[in-house]
N, C-alpha and C positions, 0 to 999 in steps of 0.2 A: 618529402617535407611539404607543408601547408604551404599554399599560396594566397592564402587570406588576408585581405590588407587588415592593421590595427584598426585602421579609422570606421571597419566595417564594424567591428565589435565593439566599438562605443556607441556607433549608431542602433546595434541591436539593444545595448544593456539600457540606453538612452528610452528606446520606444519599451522596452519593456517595465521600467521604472514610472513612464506615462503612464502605460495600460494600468497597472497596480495601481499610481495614486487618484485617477480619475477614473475607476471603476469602483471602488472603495467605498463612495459612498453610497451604491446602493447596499451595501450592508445593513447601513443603518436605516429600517424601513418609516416613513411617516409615522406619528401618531394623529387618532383622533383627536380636533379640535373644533373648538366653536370660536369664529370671529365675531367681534363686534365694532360697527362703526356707526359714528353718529350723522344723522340725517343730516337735512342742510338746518335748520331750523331748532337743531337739539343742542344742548352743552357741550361742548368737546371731550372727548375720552382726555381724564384723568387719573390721579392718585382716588377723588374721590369715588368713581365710577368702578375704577379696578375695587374697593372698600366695598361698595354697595353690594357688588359681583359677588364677592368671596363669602360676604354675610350671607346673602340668599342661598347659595351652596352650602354651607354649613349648616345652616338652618334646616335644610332638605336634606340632610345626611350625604349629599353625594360625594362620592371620592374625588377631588380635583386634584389632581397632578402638578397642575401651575396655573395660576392667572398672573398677567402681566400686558404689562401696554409695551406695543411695540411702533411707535411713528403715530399714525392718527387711530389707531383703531386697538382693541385689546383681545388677547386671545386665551381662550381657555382651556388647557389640554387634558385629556381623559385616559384611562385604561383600553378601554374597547369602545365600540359605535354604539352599545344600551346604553351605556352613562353617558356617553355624548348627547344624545335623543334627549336622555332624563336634563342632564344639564342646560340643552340648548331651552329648552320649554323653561323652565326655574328662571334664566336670565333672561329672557323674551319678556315673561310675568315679571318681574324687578324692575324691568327698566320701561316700558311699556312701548308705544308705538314711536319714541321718537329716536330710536335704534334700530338698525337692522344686524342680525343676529342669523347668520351663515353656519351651514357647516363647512369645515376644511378638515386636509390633512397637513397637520404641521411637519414639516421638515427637522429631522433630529438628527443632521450631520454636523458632526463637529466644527468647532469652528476655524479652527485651524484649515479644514481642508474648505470651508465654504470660502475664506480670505483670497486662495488663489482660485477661485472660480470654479472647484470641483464640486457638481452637485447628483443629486440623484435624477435619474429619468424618471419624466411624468409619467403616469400611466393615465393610459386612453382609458373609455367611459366601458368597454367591455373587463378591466381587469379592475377597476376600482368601484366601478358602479356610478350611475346617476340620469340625470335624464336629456330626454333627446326630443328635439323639435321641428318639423320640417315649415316652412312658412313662405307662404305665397306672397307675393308682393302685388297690389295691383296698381299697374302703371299706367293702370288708363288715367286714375286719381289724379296720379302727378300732369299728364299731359292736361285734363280736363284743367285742373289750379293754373297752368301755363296760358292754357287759351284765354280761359277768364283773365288772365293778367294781361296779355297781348291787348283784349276785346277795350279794357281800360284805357289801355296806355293809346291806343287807334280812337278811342272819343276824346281823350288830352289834347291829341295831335290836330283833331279835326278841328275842336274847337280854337284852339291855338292862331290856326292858319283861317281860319272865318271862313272854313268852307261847311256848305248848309249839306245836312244829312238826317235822313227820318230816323235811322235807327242801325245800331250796332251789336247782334246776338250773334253770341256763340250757337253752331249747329249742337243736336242733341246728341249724335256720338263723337264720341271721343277723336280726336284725329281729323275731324272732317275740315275745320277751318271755323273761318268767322263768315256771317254773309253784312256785307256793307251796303245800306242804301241809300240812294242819294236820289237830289231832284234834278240833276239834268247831266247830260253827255260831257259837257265843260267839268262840272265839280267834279265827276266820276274820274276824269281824265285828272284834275289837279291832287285828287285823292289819292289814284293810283303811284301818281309821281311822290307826292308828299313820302306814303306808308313805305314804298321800297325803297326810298332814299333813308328812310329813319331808322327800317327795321329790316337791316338784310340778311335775317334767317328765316324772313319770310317770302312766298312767294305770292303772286298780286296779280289776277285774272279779271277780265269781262265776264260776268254773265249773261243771264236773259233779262229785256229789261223791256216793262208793261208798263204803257202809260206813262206816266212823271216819275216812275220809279226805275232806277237807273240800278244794278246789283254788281259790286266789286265783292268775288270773293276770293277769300282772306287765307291761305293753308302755313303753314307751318312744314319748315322745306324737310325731307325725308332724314338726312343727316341731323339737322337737330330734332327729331323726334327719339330718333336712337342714341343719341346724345342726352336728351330727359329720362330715357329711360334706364339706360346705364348710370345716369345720375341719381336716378332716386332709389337703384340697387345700393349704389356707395352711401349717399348720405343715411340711409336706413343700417347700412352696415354699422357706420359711424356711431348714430344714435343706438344701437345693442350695446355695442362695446363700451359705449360711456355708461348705459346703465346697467350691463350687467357689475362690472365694475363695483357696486354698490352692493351686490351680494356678497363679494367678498371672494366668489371664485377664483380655485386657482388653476389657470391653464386653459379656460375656456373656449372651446370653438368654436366661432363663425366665422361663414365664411359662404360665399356664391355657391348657389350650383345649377347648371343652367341658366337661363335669360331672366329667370323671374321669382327663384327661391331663394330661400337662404336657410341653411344647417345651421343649427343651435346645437351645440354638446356641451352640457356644464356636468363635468366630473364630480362626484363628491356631494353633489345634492341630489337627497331623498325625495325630498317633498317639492313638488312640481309647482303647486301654488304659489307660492310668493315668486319662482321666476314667472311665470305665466302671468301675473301681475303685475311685474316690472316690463316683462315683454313687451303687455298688450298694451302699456302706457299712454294715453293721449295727451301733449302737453301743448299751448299755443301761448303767448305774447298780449298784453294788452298796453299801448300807452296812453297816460292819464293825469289828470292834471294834480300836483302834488297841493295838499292844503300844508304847511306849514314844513317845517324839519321832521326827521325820525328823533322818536325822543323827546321832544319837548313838551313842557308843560300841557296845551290842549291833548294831547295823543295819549300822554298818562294820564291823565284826569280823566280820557274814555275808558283806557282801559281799565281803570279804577272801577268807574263808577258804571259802567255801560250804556251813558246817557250818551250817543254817536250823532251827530248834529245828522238833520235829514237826508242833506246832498254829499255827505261824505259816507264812506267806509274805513273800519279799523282795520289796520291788515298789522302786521310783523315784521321786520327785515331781517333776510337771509343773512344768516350767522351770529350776529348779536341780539338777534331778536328783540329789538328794541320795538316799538310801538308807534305806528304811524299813520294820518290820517290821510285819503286819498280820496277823490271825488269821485262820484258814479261815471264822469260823461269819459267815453272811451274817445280816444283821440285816433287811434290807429291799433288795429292788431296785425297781431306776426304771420296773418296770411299774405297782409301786404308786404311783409319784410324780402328784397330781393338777396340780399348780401350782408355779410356782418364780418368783421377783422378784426383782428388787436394789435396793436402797434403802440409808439410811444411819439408824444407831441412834442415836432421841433422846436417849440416854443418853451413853454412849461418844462418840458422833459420828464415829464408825467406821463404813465401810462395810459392809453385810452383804446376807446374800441369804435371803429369806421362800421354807420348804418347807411344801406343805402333801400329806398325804401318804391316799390312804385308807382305809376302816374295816380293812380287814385290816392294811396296813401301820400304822395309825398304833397301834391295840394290842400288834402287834411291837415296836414302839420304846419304848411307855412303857411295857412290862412292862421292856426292856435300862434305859432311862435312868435311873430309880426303882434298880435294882440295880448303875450305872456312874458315878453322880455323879463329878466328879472325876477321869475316866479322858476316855483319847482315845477321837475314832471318828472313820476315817476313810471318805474318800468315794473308791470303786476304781471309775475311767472303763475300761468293757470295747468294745472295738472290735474288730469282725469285716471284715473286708474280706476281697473275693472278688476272686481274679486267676486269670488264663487260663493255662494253659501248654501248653506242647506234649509229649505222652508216647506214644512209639511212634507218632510222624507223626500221632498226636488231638490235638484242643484239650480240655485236664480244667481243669474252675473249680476252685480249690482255695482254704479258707480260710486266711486270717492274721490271728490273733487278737493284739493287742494292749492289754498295762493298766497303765494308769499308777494314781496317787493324786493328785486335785487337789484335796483336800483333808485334812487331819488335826489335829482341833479338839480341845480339851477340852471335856466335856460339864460346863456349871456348875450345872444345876439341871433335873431331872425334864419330859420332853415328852411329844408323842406325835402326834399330828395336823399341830398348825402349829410351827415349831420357826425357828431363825434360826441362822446362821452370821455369827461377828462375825471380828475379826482381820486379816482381807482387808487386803491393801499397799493399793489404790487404790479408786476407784469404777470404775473401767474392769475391776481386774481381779473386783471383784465380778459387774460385767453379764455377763462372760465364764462366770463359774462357772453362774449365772443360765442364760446360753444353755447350757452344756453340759448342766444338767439338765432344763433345760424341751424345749430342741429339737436335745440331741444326738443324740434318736433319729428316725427316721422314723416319722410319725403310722401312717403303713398304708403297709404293702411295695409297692413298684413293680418292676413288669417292661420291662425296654425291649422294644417291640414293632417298633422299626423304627427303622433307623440309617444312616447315608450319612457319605462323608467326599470333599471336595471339596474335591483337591489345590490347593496353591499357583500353579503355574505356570498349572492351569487356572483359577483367580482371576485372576492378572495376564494372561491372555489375555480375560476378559472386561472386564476393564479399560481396557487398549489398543481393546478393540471398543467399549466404549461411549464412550471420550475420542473415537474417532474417529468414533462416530454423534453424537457432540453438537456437534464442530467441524464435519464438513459440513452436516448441517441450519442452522446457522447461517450457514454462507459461503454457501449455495445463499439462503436468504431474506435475506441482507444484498445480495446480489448482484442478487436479482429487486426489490429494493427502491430500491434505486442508480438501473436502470437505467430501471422505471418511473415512478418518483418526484422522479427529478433531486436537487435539493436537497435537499428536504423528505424524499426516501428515506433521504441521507445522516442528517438530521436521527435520523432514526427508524432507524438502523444501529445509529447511539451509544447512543441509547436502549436498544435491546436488548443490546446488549455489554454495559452495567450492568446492564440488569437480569436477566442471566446472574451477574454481579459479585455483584449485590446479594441474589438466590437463594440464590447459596451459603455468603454471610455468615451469611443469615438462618440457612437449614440448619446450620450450622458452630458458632452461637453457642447457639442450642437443643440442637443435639448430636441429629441426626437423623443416624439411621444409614442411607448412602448403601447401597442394593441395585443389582439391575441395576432391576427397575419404577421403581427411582425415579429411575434414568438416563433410560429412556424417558419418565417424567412430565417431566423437565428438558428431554426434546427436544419434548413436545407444549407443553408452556411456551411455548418461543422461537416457535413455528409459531402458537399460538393470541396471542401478544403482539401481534403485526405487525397483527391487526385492526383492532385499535383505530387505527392511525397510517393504514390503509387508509381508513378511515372518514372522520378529519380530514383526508385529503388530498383526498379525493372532494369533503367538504364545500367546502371551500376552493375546489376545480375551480369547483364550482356556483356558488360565491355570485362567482366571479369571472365566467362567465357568465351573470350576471344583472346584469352595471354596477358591482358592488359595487369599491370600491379597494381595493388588496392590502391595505393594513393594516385595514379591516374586513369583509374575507374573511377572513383569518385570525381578526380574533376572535369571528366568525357561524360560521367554521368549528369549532372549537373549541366554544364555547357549545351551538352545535346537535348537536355528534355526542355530547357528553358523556352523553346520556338514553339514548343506543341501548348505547353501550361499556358504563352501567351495569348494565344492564337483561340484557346480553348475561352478563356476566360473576358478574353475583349468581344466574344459572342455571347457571353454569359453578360455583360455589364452593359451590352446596348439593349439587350430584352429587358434589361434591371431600369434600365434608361428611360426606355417606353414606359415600363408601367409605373414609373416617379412622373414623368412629364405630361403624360395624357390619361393615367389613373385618377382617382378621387376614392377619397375613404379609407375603406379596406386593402383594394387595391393597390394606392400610392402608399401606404405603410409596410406594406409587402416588398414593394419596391425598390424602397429608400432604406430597408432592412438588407435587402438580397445585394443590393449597390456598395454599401461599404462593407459588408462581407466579404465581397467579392475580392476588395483592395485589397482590406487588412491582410486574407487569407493569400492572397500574391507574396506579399510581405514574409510573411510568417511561414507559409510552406517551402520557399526560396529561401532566403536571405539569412532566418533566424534557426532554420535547419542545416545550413551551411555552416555556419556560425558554430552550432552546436558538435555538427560535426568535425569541422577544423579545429576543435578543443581538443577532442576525445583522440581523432588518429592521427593530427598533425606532427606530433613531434616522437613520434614512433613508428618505430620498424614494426612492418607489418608482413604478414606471410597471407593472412587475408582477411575478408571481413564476415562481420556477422549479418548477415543482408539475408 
């Protein structure tokens, strides 16, 4: 008789009822779609917007499958990637430059199963297609902005403290420090004390000193160097992901590689230009003195009439785009800006957002505030974006500068350094303002160094070729399994069928993004799985060749092989280990493929083959087996 406990066979019908309903939905594969969202500065996607959409398609004959708004953005879903293309140009042309119009693949699994979280696996940029970026970062940038800001914030100090000094330049390479000069051994000495009491990430030397000129220089200690430079990797990260964001991608990756790159992968887009636009984005800060409200009568009657008083400018406010006038003289820009937060005012209980600003800026400002109580100032988002064009059969980069005002406050009382912005509709749209000054700009300029775009059609051809390397590696070892294993092959057929099932649940529910490596991990999977049932049926042989009865062959067979399958496989799962933890790419998707193969297939060669067989010969006399 079977010594199977019940509780095992609900945990088997349990994991297998998993696999099923969270594999499931890669059934239902994406279709083509084109998203659209509105700029900062555009209408917001509507009823009217989706009307506008559907007219210009119709008009154009294209077949649209569905338009519909879904949250802030609307999408449009197509037959295949031609009418996508056709489509996506038709709505670009309809609605003009104050939308961004993406392409995607929309998800077409029911929604039943999307409710409890079952979704399909992304696919990587080599099975769907799109393009790919490598991009240098240069951090000398970020340290050079650093020094400069130090170089400031040490003639604040100097003057502060009434110690006399000729002069305060940053050296010309990057890194080197600052050189301080003074006119005697006394200042130089009060200098020294002043700068490493104020600023202790700095370190503070003697030089050589000629005549009345006395040299303290100035370094920037090794740990925050590495520190800046690691920092302007992340806030660069930061600043991609907010604006790719804007295309509409789904699944996009970036991500570090190395001290000083950063990997771009956006799935699903053809056309390289408008990321590489968004990419190469250069945005900064200007603060300014506001003439009047957004809105009001003088601001419309500019913009009516275009008659813009001399000392002002007409600009728009971010999202209502209402109409506001704003003065030329710049009060501070976002090079000076050191820190930006959003939080909510103990007072008020209003959302606001903490600037803190430094020593050169923040004297700019409380010299303005102290003399502006009472008046506006608003905050003008400057944005440069670089696009390609074609001029006399060349490619010329040319800029497009764009400025909005995302904010325009009244100033209630005297700042300078650290100052708050109260007023704000939500807390959301606080973090927003928050990001636009902390990380609308790029920490240090990037170059793309190297770029590729890998069409669609050659995705779904790699797709077809890896469905089809994973179906025959499977029919070849179900088959070689079948016919030497009789029974107990079939036993370990099924087994593997789920735990192909059960793979890709796992993968699907994690939200691993399926590559071609981790196709071929899926195929060393099913080929490395089968050992273990090899093993149990050997044993099985053996202990039936040694007198044993079928039913304690089976459970000697079993028992016995369990130590070796382990033993086999926990050296299989730390190589898998390695190339997850110190992989990148290709590698770590190989990895993180071959890793829960490894499990599931523990599972399922054991547990669910056991199972299957305590069904089959548990409650029957047996004279022997089919093995």
């Amino acid at each position: 008789m079977s010594d199977f406990p019940r509780w095992k066979y609900a945990l088997v019908a349990l994991v297998m009822l998993f696999g099923v309903i969270y594999a499931l939905p890669n059934a239902f594969p994406p279709v083509p779609a084109v998203q659209v969202t509105a700029n900062r500065d555009a209408p917001p996607i509507d009823q009217a917007v989706q009307q506008k959409v559907s007219a210009a398609l119709t008009a154009r004959n294209i077949a649209v499958t569905r338009v519909f708004v879904e949250g802030d953005h609307l999408l449009a879903t197509f037959a295949n990637s031609d009418v996508q293309k056709s489509g996506a140009d038709t709505i670009k042309a309809a609605l003009g430059d104050g939308y961004t119009v993406a392409f995607k693949l929309q998800s077409n699994v029911p929604g039943w199963l999307g409710a409890i979280g079952a979704r399909a696996m992304p696919l990587g940029l080599d099975l769907q297609g799109g393009v790919h970026f490598l991009m240098q970062v240069d951090q000398k940038d970020a340290i050079e902005k650093q020094e400069n800001s130090y170089a400031d914030d040490i003639r604040a100090l100097l003057r502060n403290k009434n110690i006399r000094y000729e002069s305060v330049t940053r050296n010309a390479a990057a890194g080197q420090g600052i050189a301080v000069i003074l006119r005697s051994a006394d200042d130089r000495s009060t200098a020294s004390d002043a700068i490493a009491n104020e600023y202790t990430d700095l370190l503070v030397s003697s030089g050589a000193s000629t005549g009345d000129r006395f040299v303290l220089n100035v370094a920037i200690k090794p740990e925050k160097l590495r520190e800046l430079s690691r920092s302007a990797i992340t806030q660069n990260l930061g600043t991609l992901r907010n604006r790719i964001n804007a295309l509409g991608v789904s699944e996009p990756l970036i991500q570090q590689q190395g001290d000083s790159r950063i990997v771009v992968e956006l799935a699903g887009v053809q056309d390289p230009t408008e990321a590489k636009k968004l990419i190469g984005a250069v945005a900064t800060l200007q603060y300014r003195p506001g003439i009047g409200q957004p809105g009001d009568p003088r601001a419309v009657e500019a913009a009516r009439t275009g008659n813009i008083p001399p000392d002002a400018n007409l600009y728009y406010m971010r999202g209502d785009n209402r109409p506001v006038l704003v003065s030329k003289q710049i009060i501070v820009t976002g090079n000076q800006l050191v820190d930006a937060s959003s939080g909510i005012d103990q007072q008020s209980g209003t959302p606001k957002v903490d600037v803190t600003l430094n020593a050169a800026g923040a004297k700019k400002m409380g010299d303005f505030t102290n003399a502006n109580v009472g008046k506006p100032m608003a905050v003008l988002y400057v944005e440069q974006v670089y696009e390609t064009k074609v001029v006399d059969g060349k490619p010329v980069r040319v800029s497009k500068v764009t400025e909005t005002v995302i904010n325009d406050a009244t100033i209630q009382s005297p700042f300078s350094r650290q100052f708050q912005t109260t007023g704000l509709g939500s807390p959301k749209e606080a973090s927003d303002l928050a990001l636009l000054l902390k990380g609308g700009a790029l920490a240090a300029p990037m170059d793309i160094v190297a770029e590729g775009v890998i069409g669609a059609s050659l995705g779904q051809d790699n797709i077809d070729k890896g469905f089809k390397a994973v179906m025959l590696g499977l029919a070849l070892v179900l088959l070689a399994a079948a016919i030497y294993y009789k029974l107990f092959g079939l036993v370990a057929d099924i087994a593997l069928f789920f735990n192909l099932v059960i793979l890709v649940a796992v993968m699907s529910l994690i939200g691993v993004t399926l590559t071609m490596p981790g196709v071929a991990g899926i195929v060393l999977t099913l080929g490395m799985a089968i050992d273990a049932n090899v093993l149990i049926c050997e044993r099985v042989r053996e202990e039936l060749r040694n007198g044993s009865s079928p039913h304690a062959a089976i459970r000697a067979g079993y028992e016995k092989a369990w130590s070796t399958i382990l033993d086999a496989n926990v050296t299989h799962l730390i190589a898998a280990l390695a190339l997850t933890t110190m992989g990148s790419g290709a590698i770590k998707g190989f990895g993180v493929t071959l890793m829960i193969g490894i499990l599931t297939s523990l599972f399922t060669s054991v547990t669910l083959t056991h199972a299957f067989t305590a069904a089959i010969h548990g409650h029957r006399k047996l004279k022997t087996l089919s093995v």
